[in-house]
C-alpha positions in Angstrom: -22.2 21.5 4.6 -22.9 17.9 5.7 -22.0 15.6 3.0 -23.6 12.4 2.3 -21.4 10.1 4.4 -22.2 12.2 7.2 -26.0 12.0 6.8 -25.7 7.8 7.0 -26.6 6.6 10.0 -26.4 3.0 11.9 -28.1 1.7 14.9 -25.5 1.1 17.9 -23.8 -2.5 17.0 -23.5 -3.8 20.3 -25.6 -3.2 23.6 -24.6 -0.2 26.1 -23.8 -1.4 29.3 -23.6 1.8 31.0 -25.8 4.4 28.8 -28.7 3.2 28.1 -30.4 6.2 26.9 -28.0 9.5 26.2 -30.4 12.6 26.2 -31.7 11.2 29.9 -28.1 10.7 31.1 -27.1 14.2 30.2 -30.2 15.4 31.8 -30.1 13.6 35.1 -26.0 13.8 35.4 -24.7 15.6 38.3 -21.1 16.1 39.2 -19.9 15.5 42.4 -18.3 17.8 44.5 -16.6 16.5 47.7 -14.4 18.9 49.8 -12.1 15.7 49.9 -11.0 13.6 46.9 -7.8 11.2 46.4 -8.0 8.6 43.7 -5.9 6.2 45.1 -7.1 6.3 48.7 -11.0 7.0 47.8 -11.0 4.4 44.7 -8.4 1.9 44.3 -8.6 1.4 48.2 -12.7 0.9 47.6 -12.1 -1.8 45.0 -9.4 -3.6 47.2 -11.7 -3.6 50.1 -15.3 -5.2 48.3 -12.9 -7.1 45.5 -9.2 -7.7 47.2 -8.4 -10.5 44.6 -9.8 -9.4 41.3 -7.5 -8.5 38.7 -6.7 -5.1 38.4 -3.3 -4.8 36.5 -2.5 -7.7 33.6 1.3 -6.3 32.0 3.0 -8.7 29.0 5.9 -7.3 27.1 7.1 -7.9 23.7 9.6 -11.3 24.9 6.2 -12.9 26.5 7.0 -12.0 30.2 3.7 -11.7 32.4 2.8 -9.6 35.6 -0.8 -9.6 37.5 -1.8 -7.6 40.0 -4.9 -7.6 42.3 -6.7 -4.4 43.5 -4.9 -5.3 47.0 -1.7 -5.5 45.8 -2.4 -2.1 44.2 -3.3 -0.9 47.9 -0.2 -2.5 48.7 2.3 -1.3 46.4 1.4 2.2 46.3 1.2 2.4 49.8 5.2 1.3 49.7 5.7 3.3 47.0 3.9 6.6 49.2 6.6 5.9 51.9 9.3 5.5 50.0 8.9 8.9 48.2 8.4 10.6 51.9 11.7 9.2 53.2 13.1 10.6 50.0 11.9 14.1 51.5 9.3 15.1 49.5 6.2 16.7 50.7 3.0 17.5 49.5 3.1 19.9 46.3 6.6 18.9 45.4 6.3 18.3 42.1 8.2 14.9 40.8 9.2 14.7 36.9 7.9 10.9 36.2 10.1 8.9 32.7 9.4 5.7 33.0 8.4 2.9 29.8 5.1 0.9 30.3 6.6 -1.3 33.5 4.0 -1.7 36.4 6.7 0.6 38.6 5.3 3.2 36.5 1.8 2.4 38.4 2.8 2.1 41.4 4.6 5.4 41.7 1.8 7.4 40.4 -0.6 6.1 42.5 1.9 6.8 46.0 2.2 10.3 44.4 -1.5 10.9 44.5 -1.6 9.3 48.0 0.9 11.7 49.0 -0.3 14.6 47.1 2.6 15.2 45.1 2.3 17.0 41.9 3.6 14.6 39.3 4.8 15.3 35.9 4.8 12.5 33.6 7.5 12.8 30.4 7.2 10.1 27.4 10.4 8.1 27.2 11.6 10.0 23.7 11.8 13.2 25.0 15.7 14.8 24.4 17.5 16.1 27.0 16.6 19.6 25.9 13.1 18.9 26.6 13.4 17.4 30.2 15.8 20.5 31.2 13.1 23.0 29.8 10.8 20.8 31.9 12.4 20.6 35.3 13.3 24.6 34.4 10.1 25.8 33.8 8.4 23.5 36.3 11.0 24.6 39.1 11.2 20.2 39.9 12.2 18.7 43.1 12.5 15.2 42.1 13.2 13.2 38.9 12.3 9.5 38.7 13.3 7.2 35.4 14.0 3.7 34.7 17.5 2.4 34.2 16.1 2.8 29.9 16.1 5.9 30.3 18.8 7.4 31.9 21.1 8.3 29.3 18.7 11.0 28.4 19.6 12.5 31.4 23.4 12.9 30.5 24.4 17.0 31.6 21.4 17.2 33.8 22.2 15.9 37.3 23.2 18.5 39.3 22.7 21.2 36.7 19.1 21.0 36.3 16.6 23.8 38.1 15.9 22.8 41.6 16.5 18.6 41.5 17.5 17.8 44.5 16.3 14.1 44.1 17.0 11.6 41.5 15.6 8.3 41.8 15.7 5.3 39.7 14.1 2.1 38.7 16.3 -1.1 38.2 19.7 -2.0 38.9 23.0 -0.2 37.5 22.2 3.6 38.2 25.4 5.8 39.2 25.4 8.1 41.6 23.7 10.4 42.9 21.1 8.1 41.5 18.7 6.3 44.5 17.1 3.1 43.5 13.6 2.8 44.6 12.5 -1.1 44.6 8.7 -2.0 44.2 7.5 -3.5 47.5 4.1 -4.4 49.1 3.2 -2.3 52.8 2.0 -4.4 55.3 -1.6 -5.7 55.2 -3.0 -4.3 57.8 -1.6 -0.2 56.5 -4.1 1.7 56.8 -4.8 5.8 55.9 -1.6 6.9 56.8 -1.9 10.3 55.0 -3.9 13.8 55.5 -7.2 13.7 53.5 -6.3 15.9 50.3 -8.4 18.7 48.7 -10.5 18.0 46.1 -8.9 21.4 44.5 -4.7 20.2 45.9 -2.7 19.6 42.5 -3.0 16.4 40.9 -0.5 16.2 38.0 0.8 18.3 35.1 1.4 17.6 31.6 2.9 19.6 29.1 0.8 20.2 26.2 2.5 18.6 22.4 0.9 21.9 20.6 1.5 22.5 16.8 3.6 25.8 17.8 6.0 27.5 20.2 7.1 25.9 23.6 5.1 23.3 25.8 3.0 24.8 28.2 1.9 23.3 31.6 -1.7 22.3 31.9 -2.5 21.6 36.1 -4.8 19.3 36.6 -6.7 18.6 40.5 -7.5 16.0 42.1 -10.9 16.2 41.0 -11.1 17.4 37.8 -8.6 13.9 36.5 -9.5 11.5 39.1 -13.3 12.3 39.0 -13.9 13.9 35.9 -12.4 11.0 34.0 -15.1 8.9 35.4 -17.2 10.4 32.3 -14.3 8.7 29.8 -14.2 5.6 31.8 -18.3 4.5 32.4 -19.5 6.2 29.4 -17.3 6.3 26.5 -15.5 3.7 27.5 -18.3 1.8 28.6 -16.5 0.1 31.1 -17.4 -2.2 34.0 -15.5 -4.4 36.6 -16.0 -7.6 34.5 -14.0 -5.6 31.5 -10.3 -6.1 30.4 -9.4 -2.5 28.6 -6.4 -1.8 26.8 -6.2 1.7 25.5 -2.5 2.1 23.6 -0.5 4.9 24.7 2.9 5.3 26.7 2.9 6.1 30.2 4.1 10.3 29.1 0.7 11.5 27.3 -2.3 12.2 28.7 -4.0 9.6 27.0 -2.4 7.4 29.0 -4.3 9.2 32.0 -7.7 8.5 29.9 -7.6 4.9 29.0 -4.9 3.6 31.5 -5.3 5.2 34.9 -8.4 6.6 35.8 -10.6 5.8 33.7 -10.7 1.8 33.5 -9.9 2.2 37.1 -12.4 4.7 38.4 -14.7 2.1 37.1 -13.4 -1.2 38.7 -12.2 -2.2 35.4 -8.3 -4.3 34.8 -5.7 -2.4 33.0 -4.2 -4.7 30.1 -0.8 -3.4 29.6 1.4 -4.0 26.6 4.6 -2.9 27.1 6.8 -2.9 23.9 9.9 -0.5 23.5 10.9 -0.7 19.4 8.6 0.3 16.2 5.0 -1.0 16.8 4.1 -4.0 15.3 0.4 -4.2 14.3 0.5 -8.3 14.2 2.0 -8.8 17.9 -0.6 -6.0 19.3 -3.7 -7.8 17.6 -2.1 -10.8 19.3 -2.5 -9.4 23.0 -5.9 -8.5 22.3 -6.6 -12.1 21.9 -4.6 -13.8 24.6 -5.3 -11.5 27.1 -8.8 -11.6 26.4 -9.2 -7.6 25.9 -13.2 -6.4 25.8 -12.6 -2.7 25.4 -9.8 -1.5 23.4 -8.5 2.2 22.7 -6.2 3.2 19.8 -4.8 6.4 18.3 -5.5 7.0 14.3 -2.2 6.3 13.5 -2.1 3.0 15.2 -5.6 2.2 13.7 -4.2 2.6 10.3 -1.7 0.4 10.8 -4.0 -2.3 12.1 -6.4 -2.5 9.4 -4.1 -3.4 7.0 -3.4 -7.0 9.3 -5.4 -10.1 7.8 -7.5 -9.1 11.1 -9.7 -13.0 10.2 -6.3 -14.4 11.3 -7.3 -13.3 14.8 -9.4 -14.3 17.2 -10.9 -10.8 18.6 -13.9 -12.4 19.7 -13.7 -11.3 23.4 -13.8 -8.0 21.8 -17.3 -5.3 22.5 -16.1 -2.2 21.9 -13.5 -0.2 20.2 -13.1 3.5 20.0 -10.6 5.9 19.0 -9.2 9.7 19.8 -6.1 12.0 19.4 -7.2 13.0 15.8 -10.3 12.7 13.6 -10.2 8.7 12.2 -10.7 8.5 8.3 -14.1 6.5 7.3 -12.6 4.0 5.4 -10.5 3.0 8.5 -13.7 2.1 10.5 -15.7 0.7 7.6 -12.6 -1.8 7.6 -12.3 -2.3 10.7 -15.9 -3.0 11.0 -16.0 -5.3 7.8 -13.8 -7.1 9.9 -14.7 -7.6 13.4 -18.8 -6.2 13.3 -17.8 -3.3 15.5 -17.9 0.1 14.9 -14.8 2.4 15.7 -16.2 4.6 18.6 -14.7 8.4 18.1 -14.2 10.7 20.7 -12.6 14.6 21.1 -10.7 16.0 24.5 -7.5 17.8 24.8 -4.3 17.4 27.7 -6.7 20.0 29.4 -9.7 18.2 29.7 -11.7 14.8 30.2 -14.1 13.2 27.4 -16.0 16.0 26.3 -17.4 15.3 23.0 -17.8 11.5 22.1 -19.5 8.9 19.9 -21.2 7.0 22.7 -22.5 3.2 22.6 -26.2 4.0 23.5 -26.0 7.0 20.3 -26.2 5.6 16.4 -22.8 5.9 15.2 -22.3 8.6 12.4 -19.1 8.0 10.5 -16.7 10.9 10.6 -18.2 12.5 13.5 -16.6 12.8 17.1 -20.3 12.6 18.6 -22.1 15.0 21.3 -21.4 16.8 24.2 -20.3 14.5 26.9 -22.7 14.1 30.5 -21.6 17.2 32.4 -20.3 19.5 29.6 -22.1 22.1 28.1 -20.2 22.1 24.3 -20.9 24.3 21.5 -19.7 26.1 18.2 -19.2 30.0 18.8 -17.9 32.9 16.7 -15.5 35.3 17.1 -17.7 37.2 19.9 -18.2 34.4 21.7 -21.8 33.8 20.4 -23.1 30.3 19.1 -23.5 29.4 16.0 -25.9 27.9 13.3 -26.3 24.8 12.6 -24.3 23.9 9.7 -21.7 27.2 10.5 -18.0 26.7 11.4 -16.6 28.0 14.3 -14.6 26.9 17.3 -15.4 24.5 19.9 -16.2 25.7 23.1 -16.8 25.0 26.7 -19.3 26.9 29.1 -17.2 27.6 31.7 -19.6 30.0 34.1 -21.5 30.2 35.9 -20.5 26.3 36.7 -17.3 25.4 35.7 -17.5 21.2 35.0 -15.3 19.1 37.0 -13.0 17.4 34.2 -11.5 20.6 33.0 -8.0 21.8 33.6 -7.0 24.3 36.4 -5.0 26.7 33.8 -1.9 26.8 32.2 0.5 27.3 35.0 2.4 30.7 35.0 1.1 31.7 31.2 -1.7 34.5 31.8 -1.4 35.4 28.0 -2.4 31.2 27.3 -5.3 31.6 29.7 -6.4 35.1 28.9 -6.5 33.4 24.9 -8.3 30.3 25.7 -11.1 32.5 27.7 -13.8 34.2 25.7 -17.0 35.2 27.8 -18.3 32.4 29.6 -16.6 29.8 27.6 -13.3 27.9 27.5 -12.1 27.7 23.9 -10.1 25.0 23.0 -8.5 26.3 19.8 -10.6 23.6 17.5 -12.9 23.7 15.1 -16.0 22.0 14.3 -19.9 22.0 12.7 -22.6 21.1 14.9 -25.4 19.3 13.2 -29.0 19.9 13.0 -28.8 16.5 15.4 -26.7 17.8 17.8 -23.6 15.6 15.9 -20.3 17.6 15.9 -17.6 17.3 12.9 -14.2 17.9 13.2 -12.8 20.9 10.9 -9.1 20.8 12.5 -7.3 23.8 14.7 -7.8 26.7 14.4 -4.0 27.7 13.1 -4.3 25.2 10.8 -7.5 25.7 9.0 -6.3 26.5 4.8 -8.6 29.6 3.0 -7.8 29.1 -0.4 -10.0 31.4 -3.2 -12.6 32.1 -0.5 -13.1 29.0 1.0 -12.2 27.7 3.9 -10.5 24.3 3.9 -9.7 21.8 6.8 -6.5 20.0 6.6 -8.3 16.4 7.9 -10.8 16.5 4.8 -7.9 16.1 2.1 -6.2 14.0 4.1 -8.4 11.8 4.7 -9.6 11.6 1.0 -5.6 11.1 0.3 -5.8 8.5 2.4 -8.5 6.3 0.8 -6.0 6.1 -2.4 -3.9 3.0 -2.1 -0.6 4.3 -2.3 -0.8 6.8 0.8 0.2 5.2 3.5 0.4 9.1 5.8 -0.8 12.2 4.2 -0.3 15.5 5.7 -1.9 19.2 4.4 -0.7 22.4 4.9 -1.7 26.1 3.5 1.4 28.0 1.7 0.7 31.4 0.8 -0.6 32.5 -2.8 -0.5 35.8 -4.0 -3.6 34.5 -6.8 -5.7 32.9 -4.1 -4.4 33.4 -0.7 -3.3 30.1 0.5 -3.2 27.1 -1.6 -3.6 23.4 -0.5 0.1 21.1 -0.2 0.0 18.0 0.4 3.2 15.5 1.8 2.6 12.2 1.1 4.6 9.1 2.9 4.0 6.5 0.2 2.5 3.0 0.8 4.7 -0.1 0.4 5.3 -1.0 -3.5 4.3 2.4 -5.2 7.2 4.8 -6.3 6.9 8.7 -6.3 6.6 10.5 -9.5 4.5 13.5 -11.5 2.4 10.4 -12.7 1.4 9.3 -9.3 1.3 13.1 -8.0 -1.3 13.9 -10.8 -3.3 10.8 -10.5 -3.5 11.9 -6.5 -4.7 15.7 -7.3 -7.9 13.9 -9.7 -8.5 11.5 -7.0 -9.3 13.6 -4.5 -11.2 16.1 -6.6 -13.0 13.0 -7.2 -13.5 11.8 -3.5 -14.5 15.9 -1.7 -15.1 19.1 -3.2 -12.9 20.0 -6.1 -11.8 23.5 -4.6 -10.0 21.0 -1.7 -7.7 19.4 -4.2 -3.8 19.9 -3.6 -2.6 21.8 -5.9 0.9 20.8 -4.8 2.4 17.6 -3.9 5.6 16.4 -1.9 6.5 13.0 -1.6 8.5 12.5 1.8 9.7 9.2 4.1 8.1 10.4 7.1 6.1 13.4 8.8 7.3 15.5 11.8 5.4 14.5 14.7 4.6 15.5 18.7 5.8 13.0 21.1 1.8 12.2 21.2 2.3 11.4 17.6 -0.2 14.5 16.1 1.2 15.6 12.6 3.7 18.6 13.2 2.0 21.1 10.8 3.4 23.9 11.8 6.9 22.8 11.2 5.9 21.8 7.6 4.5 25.2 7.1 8.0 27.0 8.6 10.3 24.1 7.4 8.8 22.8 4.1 7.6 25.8 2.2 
């Protein structure tokens, strides 16, 4: 079913600098497949040798201090940074547990990682101590490196830890064992003073925030992040050297990988980094994006929520061109606001921890609000059953990647040391990432939601987004979450919690008046039959709604 908002289209708002036309750029894309690739030596060395002193790194925090850094002091830095790892002892393949805030160090040792071609393994700063042991456990770690912020969530760990034999840290007043490491530039004339890595050597590993059981580890090579992410970066991003992106994340999810290391850089683009450690304030953010003259800016849902609700005329966002948005499905009336506002239209766009940009909303397509767009350049996507066959048009069934006989460059390697995860996530000659969606008659796809989270309630299938978002377009949600709890009568039926918007108090009143509004705004069959108001919802450290917790915890 394709409902009416889905049918309404709008010609692209602003022009594509990089896509001009997107059926002949899937046709004509190729990937390239070096036997060599390392993103800091092949592309930020590149940029620092045909643009040394163009910005490539432009840091504020929240009390108003400034950093900026050229592409050669990149070169530089992480060059330093590459040495002072080796004299540490670690070699090629170690693999180095990364917790750092948003601080430019954060860059720098990344970037001498790759050089080096040490496995790193970033961590978000509000992980638990339980988390980082099961991570430098399951991962077998040789090295740990954190910022002075962030060492008390190392209490119990050094020296107790798996196979640490390394802990460094950045800024003053670490205890032993703790090493400092101190950011430095190499001399100017360093040159390639590493082996040539694989294209295929490990690049990095993140541990996937799923809805249920324990993280596993997605490997990601050298090519399949720091060239496949060239697709995010010059076509959903739309980014060029003369652009300032900002893309809000912290330095531990992958989406930090998307919108703040490879792909604004793989294009020649500067990384604008706020780096603020408290709750999020909409107002100070919108406020960056002004003074720093941002042109291409990246939010998650949750943060786009919050920002729409700004007087966004009291800013000056006219450097801004294009905005886009992924993590979760965004609600309509998010982007209608937004757009109401500013005249640009919320770009969507679908990948996973595992992969690159692989479905999106791109500029040079006519924006259809709702949907997360088509196939990427490069990717063959589709909508496949059960026996790995593809679908109707206009039938559910999970997204898919075609995996053989070409597997595309920006996909993961495999979950490392899980055959069951990998045997799962096969099916034929496709990779199934454990969504679902329609595909369109247009070649548009439409988010449904996981697969382990999809509700059948009385025959019908229900996704969790579609009464959320129609919760959401009632001015006294603030967060809405939906679940399925089991029925004898029907099978499942629909629950919503509900986080409440400022000035509106729970009660069976309000609770009622919910249910008829969104048998008003989507199919009456969808409406929650139950409601629970709550404070706050369990989230992943990538801030995706815990479902699975609700449906253990709250039922």
């Amino acid at each position: 079913m394709v409902s009416s908002a889905q049918e309404s289209a709008t010609m692209p708002l602003s022009p594509p600098r990089n896509m001009k036309d997107y059926e002949a750029t899937r046709r004509d894309f190729r990937w390239e497949r070096p036997e060599h690739f390392n993103f800091a030596a092949d592309v930020i060395d590149r940029h620092a040798a045909e643009r040394p002193e163009a910005l490539a790194l432009l840091w504020s925090d929240e009390a108003g201090q400034a950093r900026r850094f050229t592409w050669e002091d990149l070169r530089r830095r992480s060059l330093h940074a590459a040495r002072f790892l080796t004299e540490q002892g670690l070699r090629r393949g170690d693999r180095v547990f990364i917790m750092m805030p948003r601080v430019p160090e954060w860059w720098f040792l990344v970037l001498g990682c790759i050089r080096v071609g040490i496995v790193f393994m970033p961590g978000t700063p509000m992980l638990t101590p339980k988390d980082i042991r099961y991570r430098l456990e399951v991962a077998e770690a040789q090295a740990v490196i954190a910022d002075v912020s962030c060492l008390e969530r190392f209490d119990g760990l050094v020296g107790t830890a798996g196979k640490v034999r390394t802990w460094v840290s950045v800024g003053e007043g670490a205890p032993s064992p703790w090493g400092r490491y101190v950011s430095g530039v190499a001399e100017a004339n360093a040159g390639a003073a590493f082996e040539p890595t694989r294209a295929d050597a490990p690049l990095l590993i993140y541990f996937t925030s799923g809805t249920t059981g324990m993280p596993k580890m997605v490997l990601h090579t050298q090519a399949s992040y720091g060239q496949g992410h060239v697709i995010t970066g010059r076509y959903w991003l739309d980014l060029t050297p003369e652009d300032r992106h900002l893309t809000l994340s912290d330095t531990g999810w992958a989406k930090c990988a998307w919108g703040k290391l490879f792909g604004p850089w793989s294009q020649g683009a500067c990384n604008v980094v706020y780096d603020f450690r408290g709750r999020f304030e909409p107002a100070k953010l919108l406020k960056v994006l002004e003074t720093q003259k941002v042109t291409t800016f990246c939010a998650p849902p949750t943060a786009w929520r919050a920002l729409v609700l700004q007087d966004l005329k009291a800013f000056d966002l006219s450097s801004l061109r294009h905005t886009v948005s992924a993590g979760e499905p965004l609600n309509p009336e998010v982007i209608d606001t937004w757009k109401d506002a500013t005249g640009l239209h919320i770009h969507e766009g679908y990948g996973q921890t595992e992969t690159v940009m692989i479905v999106g909303m791109f500029p040079s397509m006519a924006p259809r609000v709702g949907s997360m767009g088509k196939p990427s350049p490069g990717f063959t996507v589709s909508v496949i059953d059960d026996q790995g066959q593809e679908v109707a048009d206009g039938q559910e069934g999970d997204i898919a990647v075609r995996v053989a006989p070409e597997r595309p460059v920006g996909l993961f390697q495999g979950y490392l040391g899980d055959d069951a995860a990998n045997a799962a996530c096969r099916r034929g000659d496709w990779y199934v990432t454990g969504d679902r969606a329609v595909r369109d008659a247009d070649g548009y796809f439409w988010f449904v939601g996981r697969a382990d989270d999809v509700i059948k309630t009385s025959g019908y299938r229900v996704g969790p987004f579609e009464v959320e978002s129609a919760l959401l377009e009632h001015d006294a949600v603030a967060e809405s979450a939906v679940i399925g709890v089991p029925d004898e009568k029907i099978g499942q039926r629909v629950k919503a919690f509900v986080v409440l918007a400022p000035g509106h108090t729970a009660s069976p009143v309000l609770a009622q008046a919910l249910q008829e509004h969104v048998k008003r705004t989507t199919a009456p069959y969808k409406y929650p039959r139950e409601i629970e108001f709550v404070t706050e919802l369990p989230k992943t450290v990538s801030g995706k709604i815990r479902r699975a917790e609700l449906r253990t915890t709250r039922t």
